[in-house]
PyMOL Python script that loads the backbone (N, CA, C, O; Angstrom):
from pymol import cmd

cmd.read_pdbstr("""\
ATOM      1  N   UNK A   1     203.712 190.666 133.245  1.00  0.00           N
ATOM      2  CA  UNK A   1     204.418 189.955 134.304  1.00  0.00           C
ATOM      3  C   UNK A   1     204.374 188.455 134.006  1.00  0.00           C
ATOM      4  O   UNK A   1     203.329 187.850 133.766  1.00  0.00           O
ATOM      5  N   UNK A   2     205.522 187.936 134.040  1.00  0.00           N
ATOM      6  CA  UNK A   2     205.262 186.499 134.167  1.00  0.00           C
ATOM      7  C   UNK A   2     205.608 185.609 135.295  1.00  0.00           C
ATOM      8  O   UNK A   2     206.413 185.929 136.170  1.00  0.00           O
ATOM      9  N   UNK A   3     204.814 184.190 135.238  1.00  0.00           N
ATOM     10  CA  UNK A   3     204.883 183.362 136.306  1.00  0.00           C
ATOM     11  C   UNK A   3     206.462 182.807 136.563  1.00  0.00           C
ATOM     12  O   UNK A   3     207.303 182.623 135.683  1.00  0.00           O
ATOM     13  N   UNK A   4     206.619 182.600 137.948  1.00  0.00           N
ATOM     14  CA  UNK A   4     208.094 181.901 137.909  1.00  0.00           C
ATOM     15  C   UNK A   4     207.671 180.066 137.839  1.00  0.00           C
ATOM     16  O   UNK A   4     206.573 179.608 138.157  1.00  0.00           O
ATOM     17  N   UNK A   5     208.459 179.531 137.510  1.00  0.00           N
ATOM     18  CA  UNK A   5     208.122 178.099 137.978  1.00  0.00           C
ATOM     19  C   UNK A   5     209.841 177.457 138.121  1.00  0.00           C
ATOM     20  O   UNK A   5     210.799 177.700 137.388  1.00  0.00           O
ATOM     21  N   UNK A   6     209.777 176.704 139.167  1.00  0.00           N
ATOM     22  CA  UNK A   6     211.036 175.973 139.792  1.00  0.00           C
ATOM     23  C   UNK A   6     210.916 174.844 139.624  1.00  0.00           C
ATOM     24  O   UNK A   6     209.897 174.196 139.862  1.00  0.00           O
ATOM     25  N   UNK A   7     211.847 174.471 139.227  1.00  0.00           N
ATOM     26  CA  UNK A   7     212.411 173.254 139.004  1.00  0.00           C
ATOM     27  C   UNK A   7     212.557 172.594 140.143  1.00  0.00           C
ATOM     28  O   UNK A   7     213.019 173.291 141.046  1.00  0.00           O
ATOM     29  N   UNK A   8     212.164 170.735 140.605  1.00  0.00           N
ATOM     30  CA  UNK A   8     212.984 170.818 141.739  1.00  0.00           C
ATOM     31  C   UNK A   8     214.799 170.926 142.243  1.00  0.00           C
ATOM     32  O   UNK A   8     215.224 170.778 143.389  1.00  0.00           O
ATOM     33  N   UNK A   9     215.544 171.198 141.105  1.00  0.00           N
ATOM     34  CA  UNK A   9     216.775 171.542 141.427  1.00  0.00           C
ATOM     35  C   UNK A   9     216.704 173.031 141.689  1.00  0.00           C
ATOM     36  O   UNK A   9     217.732 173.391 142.261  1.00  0.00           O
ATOM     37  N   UNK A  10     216.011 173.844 141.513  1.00  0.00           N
ATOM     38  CA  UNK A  10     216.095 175.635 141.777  1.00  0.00           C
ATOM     39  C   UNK A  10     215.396 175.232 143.184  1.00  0.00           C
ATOM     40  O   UNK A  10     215.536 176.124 144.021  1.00  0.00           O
ATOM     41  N   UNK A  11     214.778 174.261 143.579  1.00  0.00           N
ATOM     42  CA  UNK A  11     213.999 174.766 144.780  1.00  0.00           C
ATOM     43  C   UNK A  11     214.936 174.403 145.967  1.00  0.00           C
ATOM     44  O   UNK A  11     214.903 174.984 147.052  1.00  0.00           O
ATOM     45  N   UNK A  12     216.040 173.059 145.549  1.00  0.00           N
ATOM     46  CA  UNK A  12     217.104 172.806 146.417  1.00  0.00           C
ATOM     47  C   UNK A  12     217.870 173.993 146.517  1.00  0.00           C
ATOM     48  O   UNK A  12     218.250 174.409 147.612  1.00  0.00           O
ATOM     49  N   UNK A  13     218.192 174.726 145.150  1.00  0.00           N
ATOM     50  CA  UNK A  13     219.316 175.556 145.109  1.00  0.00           C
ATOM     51  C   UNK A  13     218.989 176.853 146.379  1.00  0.00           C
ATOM     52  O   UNK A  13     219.560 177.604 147.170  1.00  0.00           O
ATOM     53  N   UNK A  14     218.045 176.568 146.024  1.00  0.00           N
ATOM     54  CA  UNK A  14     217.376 178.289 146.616  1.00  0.00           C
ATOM     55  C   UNK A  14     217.680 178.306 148.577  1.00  0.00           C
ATOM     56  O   UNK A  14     217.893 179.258 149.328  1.00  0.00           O
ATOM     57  N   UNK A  15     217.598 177.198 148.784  1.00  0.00           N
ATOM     58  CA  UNK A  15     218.078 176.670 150.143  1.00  0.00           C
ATOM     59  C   UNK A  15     219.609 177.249 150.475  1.00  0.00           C
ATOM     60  O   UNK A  15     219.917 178.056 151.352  1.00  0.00           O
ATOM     61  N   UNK A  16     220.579 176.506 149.382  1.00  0.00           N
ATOM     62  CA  UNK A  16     221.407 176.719 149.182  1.00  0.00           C
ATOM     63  C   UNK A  16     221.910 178.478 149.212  1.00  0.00           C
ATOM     64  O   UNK A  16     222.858 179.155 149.609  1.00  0.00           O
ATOM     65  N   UNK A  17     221.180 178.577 148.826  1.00  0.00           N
ATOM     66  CA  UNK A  17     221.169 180.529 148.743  1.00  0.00           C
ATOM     67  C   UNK A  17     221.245 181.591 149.955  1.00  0.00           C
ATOM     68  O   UNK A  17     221.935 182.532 150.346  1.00  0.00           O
ATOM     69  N   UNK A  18     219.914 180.725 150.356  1.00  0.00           N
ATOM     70  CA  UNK A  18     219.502 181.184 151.529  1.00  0.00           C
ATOM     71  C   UNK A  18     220.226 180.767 152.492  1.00  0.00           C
ATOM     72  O   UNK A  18     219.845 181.622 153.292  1.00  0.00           O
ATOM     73  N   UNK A  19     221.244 179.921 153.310  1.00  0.00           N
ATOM     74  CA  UNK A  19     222.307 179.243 153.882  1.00  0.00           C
ATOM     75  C   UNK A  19     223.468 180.308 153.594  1.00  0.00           C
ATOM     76  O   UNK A  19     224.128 180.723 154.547  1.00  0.00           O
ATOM     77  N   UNK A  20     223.754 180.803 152.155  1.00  0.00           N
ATOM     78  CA  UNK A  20     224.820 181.011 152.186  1.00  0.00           C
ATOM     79  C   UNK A  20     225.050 182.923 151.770  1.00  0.00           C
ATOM     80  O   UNK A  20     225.995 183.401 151.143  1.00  0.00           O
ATOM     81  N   UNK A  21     223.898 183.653 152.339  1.00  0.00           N
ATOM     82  CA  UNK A  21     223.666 184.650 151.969  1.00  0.00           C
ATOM     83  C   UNK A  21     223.458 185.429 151.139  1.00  0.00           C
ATOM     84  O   UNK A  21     223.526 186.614 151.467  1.00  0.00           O
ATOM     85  N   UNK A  22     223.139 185.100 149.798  1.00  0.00           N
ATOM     86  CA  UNK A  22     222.987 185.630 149.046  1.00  0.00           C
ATOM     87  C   UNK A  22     221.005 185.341 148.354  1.00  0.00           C
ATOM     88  O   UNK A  22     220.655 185.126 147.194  1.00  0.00           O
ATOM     89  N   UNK A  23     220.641 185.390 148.878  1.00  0.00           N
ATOM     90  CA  UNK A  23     218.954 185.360 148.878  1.00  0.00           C
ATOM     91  C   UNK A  23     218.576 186.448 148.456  1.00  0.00           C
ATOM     92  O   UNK A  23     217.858 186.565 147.462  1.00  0.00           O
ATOM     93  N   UNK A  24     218.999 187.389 149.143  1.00  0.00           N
ATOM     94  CA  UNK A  24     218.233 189.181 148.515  1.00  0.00           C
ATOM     95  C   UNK A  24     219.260 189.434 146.775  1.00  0.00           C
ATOM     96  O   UNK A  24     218.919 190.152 145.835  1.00  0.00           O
ATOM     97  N   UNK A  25     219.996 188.922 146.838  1.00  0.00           N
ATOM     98  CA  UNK A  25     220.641 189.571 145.223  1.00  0.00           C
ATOM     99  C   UNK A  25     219.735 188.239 144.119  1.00  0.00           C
ATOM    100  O   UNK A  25     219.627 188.494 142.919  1.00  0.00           O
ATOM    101  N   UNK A  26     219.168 186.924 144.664  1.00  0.00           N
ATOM    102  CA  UNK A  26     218.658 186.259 143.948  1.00  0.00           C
ATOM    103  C   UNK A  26     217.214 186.613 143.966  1.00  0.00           C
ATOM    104  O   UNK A  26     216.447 186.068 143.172  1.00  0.00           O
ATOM    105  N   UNK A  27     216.800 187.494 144.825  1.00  0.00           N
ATOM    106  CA  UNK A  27     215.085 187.539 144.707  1.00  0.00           C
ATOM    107  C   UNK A  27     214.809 188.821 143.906  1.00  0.00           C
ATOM    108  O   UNK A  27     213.828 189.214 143.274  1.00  0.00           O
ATOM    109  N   UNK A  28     216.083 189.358 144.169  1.00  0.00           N
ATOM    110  CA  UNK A  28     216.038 190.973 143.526  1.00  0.00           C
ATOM    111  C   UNK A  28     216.035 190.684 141.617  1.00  0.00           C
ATOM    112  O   UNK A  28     215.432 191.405 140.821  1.00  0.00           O
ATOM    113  N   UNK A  29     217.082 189.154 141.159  1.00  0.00           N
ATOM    114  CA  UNK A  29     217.107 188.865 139.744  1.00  0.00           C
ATOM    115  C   UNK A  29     215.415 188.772 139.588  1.00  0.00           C
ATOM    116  O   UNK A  29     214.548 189.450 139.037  1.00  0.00           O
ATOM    117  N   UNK A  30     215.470 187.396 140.488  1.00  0.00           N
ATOM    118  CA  UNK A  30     214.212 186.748 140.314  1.00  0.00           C
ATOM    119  C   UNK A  30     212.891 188.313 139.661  1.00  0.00           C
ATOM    120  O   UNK A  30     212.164 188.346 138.668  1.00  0.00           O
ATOM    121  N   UNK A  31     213.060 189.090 140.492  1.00  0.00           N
ATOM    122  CA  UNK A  31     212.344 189.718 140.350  1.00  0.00           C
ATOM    123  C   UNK A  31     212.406 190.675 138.918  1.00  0.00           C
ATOM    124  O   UNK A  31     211.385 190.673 138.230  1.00  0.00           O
ATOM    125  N   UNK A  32     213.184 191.215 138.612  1.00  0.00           N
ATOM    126  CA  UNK A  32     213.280 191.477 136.905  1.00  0.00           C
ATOM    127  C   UNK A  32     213.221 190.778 136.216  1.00  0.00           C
ATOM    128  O   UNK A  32     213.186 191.180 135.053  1.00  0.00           O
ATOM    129  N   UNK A  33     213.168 189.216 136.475  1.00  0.00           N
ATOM    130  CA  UNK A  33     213.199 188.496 135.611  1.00  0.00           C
ATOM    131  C   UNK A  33     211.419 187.978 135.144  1.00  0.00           C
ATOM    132  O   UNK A  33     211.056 187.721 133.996  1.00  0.00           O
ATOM    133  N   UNK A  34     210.598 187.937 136.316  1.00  0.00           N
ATOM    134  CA  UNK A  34     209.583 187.990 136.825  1.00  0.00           C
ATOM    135  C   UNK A  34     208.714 188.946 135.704  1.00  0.00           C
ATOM    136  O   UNK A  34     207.738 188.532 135.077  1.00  0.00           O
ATOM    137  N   UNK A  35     209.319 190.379 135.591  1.00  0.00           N
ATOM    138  CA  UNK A  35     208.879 191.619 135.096  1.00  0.00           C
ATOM    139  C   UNK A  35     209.384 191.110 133.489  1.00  0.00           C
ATOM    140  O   UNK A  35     208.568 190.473 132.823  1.00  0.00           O
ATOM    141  N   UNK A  36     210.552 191.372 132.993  1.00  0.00           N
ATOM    142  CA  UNK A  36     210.843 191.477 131.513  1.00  0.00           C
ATOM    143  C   UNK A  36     212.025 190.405 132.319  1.00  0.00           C
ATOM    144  O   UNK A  36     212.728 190.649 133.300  1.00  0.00           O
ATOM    145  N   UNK A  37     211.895 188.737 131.215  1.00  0.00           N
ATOM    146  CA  UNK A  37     213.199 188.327 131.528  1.00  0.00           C
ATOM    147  C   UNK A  37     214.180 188.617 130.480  1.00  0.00           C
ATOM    148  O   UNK A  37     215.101 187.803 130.394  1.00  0.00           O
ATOM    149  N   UNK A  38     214.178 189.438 129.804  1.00  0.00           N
ATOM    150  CA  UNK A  38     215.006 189.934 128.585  1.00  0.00           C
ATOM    151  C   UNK A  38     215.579 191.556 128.816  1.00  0.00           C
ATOM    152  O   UNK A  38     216.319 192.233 128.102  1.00  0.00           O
ATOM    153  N   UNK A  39     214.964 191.845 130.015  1.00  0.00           N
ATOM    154  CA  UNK A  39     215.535 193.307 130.109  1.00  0.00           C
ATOM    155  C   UNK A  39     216.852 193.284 130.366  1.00  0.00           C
ATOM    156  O   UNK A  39     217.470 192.242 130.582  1.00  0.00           O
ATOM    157  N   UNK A  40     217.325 194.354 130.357  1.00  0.00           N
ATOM    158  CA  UNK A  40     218.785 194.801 130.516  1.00  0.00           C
ATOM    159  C   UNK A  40     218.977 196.402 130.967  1.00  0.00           C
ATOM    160  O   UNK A  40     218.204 197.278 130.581  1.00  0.00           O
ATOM    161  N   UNK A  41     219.982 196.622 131.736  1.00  0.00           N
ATOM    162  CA  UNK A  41     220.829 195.350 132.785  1.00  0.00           C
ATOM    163  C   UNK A  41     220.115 194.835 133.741  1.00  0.00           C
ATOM    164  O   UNK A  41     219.128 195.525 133.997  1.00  0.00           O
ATOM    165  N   UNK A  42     220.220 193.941 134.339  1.00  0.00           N
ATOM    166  CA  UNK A  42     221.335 193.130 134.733  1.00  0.00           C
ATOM    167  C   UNK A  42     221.806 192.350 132.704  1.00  0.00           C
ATOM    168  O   UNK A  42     220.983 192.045 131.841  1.00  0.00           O
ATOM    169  N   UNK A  43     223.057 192.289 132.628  1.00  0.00           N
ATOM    170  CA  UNK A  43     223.169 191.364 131.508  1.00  0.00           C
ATOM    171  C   UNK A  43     222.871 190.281 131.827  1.00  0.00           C
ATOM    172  O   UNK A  43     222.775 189.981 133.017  1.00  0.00           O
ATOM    173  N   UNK A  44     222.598 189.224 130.624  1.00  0.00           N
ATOM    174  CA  UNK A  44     222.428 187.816 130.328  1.00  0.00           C
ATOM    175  C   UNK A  44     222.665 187.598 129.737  1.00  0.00           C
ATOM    176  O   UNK A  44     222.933 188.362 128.810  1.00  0.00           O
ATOM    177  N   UNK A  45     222.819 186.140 129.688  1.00  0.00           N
ATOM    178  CA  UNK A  45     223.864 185.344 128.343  1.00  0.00           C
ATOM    179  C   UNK A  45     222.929 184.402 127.731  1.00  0.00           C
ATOM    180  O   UNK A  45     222.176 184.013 128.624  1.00  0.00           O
ATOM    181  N   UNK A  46     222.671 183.924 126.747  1.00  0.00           N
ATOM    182  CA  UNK A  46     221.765 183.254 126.118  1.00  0.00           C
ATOM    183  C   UNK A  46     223.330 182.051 126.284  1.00  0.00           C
ATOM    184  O   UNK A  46     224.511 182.398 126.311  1.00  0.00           O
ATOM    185  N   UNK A  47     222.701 180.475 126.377  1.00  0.00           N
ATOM    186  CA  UNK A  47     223.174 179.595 127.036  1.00  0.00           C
ATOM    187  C   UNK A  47     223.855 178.704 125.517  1.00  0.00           C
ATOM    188  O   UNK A  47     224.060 179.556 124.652  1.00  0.00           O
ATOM    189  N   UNK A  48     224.175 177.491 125.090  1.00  0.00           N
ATOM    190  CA  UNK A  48     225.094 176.996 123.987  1.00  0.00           C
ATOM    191  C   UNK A  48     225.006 175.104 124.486  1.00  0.00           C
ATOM    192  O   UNK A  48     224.914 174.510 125.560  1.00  0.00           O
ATOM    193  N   UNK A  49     225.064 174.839 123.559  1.00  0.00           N
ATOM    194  CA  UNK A  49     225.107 173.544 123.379  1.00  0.00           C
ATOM    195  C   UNK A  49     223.580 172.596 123.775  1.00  0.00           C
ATOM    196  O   UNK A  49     222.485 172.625 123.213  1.00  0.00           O
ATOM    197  N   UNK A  50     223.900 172.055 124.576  1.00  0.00           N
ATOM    198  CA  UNK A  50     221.918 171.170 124.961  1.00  0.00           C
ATOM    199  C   UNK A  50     221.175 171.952 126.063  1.00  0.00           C
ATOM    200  O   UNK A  50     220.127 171.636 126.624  1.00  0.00           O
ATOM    201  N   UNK A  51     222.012 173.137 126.267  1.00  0.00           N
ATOM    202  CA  UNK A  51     221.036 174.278 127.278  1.00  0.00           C
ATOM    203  C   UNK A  51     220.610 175.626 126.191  1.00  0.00           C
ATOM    204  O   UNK A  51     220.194 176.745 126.490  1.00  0.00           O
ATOM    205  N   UNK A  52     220.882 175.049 124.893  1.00  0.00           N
ATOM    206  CA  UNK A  52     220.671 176.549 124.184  1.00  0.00           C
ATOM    207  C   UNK A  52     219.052 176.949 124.062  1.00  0.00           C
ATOM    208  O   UNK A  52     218.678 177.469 123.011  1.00  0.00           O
ATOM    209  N   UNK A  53     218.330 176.767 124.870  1.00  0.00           N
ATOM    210  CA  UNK A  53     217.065 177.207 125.191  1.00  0.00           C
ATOM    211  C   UNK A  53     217.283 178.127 126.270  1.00  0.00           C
ATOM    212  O   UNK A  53     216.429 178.930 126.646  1.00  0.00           O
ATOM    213  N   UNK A  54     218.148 178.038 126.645  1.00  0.00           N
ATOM    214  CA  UNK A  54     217.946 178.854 128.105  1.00  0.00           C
ATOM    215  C   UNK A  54     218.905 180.421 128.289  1.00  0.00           C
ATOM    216  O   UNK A  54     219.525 181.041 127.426  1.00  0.00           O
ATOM    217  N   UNK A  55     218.783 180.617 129.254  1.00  0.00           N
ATOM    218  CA  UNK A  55     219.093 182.177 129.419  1.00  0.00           C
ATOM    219  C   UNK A  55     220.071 181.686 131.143  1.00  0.00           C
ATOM    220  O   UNK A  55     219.944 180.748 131.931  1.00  0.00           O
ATOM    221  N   UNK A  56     220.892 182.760 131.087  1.00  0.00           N
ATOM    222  CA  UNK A  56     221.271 183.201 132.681  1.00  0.00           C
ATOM    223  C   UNK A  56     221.762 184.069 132.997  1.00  0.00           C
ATOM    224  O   UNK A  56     222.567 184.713 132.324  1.00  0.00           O
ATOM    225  N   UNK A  57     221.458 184.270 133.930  1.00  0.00           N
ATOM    226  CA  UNK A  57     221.640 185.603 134.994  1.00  0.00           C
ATOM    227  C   UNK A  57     222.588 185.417 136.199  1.00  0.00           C
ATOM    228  O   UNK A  57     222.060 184.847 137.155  1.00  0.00           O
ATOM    229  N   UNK A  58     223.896 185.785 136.352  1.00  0.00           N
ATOM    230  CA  UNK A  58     224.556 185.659 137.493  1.00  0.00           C
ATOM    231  C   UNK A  58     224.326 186.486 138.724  1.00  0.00           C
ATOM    232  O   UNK A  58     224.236 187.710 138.811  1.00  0.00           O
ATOM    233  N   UNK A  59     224.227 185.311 139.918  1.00  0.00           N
ATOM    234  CA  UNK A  59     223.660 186.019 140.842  1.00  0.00           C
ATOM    235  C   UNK A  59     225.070 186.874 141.266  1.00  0.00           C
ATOM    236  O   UNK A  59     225.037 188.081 141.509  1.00  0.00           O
ATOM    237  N   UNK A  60     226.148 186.167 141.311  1.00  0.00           N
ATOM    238  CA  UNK A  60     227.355 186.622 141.460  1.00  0.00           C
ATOM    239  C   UNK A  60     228.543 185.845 140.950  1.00  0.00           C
ATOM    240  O   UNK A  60     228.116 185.068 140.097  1.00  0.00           O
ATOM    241  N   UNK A  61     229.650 185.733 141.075  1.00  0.00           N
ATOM    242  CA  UNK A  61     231.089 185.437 140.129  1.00  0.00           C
ATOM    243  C   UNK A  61     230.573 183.962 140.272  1.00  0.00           C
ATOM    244  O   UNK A  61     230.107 183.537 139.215  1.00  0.00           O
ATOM    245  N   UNK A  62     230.547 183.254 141.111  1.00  0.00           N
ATOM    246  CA  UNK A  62     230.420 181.672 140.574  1.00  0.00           C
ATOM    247  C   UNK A  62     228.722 181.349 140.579  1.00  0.00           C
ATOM    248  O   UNK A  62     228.425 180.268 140.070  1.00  0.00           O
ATOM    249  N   UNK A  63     227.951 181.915 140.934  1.00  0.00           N
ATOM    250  CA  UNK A  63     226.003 181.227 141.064  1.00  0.00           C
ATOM    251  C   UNK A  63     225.419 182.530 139.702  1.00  0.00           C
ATOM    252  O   UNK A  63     225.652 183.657 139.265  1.00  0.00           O
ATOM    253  N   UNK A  64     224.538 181.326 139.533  1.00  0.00           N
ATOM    254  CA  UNK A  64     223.773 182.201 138.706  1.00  0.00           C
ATOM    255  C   UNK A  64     222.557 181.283 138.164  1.00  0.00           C
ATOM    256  O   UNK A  64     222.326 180.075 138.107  1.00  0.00           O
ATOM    257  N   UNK A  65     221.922 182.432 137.809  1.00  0.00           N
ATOM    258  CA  UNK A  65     220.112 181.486 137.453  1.00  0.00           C
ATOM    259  C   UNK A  65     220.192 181.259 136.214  1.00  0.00           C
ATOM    260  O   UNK A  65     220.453 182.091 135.344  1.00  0.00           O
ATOM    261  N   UNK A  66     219.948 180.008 136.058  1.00  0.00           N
ATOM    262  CA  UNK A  66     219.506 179.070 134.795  1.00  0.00           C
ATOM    263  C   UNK A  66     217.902 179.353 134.444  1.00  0.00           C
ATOM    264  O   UNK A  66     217.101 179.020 135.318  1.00  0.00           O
ATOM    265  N   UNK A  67     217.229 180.124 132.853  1.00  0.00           N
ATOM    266  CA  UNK A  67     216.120 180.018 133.226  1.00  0.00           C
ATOM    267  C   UNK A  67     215.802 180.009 131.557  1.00  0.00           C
ATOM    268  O   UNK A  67     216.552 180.226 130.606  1.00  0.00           O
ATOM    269  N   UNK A  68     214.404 179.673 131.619  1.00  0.00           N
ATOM    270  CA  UNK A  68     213.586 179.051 129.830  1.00  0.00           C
ATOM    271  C   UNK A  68     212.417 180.038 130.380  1.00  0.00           C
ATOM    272  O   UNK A  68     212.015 180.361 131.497  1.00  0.00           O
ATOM    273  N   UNK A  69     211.972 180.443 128.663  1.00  0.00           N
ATOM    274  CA  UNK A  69     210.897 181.466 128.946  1.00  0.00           C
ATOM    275  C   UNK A  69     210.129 181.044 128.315  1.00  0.00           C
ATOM    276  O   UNK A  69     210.549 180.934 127.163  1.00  0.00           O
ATOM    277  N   UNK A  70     209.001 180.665 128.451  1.00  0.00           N
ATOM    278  CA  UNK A  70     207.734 179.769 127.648  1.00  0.00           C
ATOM    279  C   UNK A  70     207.040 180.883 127.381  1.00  0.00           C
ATOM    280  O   UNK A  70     206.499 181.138 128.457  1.00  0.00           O
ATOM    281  N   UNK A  71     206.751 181.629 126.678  1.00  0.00           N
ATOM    282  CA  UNK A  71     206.447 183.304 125.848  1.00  0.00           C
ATOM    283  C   UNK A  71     204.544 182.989 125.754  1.00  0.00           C
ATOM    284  O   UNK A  71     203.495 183.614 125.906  1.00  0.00           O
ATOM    285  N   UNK A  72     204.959 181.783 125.450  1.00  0.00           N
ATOM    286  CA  UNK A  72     203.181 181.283 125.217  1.00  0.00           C
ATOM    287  C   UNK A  72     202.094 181.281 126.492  1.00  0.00           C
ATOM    288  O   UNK A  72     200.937 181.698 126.544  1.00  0.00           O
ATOM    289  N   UNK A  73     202.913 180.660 127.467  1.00  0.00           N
ATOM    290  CA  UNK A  73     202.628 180.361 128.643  1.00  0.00           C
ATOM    291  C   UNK A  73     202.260 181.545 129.286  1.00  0.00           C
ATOM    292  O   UNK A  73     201.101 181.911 129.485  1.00  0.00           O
ATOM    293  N   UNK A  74     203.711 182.377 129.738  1.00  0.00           N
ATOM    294  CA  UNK A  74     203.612 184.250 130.015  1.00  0.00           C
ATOM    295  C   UNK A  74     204.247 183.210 131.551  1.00  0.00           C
ATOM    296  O   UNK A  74     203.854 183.455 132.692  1.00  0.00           O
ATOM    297  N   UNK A  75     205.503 181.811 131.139  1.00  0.00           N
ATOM    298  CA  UNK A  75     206.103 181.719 132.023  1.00  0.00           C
ATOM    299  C   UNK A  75     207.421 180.967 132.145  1.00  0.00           C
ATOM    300  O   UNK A  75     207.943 180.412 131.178  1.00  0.00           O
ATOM    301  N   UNK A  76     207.963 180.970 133.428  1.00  0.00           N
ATOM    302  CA  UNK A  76     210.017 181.484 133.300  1.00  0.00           C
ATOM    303  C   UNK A  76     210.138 180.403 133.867  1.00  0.00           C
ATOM    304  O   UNK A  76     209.895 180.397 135.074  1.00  0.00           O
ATOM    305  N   UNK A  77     210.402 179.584 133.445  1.00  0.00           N
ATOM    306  CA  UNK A  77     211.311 177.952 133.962  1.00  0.00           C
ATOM    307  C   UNK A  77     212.545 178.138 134.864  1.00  0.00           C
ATOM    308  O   UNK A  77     213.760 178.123 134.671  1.00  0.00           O
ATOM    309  N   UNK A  78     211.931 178.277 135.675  1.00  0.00           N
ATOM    310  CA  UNK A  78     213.678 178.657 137.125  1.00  0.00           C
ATOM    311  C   UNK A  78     214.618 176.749 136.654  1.00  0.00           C
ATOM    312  O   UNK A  78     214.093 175.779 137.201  1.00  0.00           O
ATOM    313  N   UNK A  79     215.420 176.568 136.052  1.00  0.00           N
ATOM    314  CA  UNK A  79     216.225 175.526 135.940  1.00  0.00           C
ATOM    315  C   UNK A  79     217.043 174.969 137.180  1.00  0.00           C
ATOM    316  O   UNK A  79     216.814 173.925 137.791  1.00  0.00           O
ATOM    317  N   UNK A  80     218.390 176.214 137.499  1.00  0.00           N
ATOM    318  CA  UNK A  80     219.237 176.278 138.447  1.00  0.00           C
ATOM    319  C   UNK A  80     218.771 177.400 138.805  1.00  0.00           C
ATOM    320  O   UNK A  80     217.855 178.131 138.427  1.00  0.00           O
ATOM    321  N   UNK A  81     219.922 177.431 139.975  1.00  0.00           N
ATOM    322  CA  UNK A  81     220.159 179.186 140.936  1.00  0.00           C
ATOM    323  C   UNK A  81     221.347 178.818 141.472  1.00  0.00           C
ATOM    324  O   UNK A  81     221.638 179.652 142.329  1.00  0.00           O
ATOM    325  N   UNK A  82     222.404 177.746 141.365  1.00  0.00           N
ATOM    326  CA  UNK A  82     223.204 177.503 142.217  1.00  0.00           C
ATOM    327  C   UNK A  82     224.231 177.445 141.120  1.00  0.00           C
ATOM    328  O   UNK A  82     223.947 177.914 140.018  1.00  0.00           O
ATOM    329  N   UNK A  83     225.634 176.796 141.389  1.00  0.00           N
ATOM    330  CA  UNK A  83     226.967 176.606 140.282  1.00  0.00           C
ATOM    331  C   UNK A  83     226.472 175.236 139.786  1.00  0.00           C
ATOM    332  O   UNK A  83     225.830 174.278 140.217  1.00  0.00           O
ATOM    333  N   UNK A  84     227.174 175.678 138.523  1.00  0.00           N
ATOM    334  CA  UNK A  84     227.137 173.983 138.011  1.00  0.00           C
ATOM    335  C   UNK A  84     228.788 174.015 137.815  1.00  0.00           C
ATOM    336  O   UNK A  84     229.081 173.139 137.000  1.00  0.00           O
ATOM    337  N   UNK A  85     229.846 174.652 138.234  1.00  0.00           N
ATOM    338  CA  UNK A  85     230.979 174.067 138.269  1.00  0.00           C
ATOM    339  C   UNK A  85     231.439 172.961 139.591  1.00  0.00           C
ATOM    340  O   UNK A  85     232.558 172.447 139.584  1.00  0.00           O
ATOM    341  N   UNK A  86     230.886 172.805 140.202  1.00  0.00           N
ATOM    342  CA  UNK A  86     231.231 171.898 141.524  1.00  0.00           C
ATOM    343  C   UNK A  86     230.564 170.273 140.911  1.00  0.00           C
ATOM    344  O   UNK A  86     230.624 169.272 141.626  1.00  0.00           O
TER     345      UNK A  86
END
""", "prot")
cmd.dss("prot")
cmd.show_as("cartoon", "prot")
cmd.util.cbc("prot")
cmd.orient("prot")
């Protein structure tokens, strides 16, 4: 199992989440991600350009979790949880 750790932009986002109903489909990622963040399914996309460290998981068509897995640590860098198209 690994640790989550939030960013303070995931900890705004998560507000954001929670406001706008979708909290249980993000705690439910959170939570496989928690367990194996490499399992599948849910798919993930390994990320490109100055985020190519990172991984994400859509919570749905426009939000989705931004996250880094420190393997050493045994922990998951919560980045985002919200859009970065706005």
């Amino acid at each position: 199992m690994y640790r989550l750790q939030y960013s303070p932009q995931a900890k705004k986002d998560a507000k954001k989440l929670a406001n706008s109903g979708l909290k249980g489909k993000a705690e439910a990622l959170l939570d496989v991600i928690a367990n194996n963040p490499f399992c599948y399914p849910p798919p993930f996309e390994h990320l490109r350009g100055n985020l190519e460290e990172f991984v994400s998981r859509r919570i749905n068509i426009q939000h989705r979790i931004v996250y880094k897995v420190l393997e050493e640590e045994n922990i998951v860098m919560i980045l985002r949880m919200w859009t970065h198209y706005e």
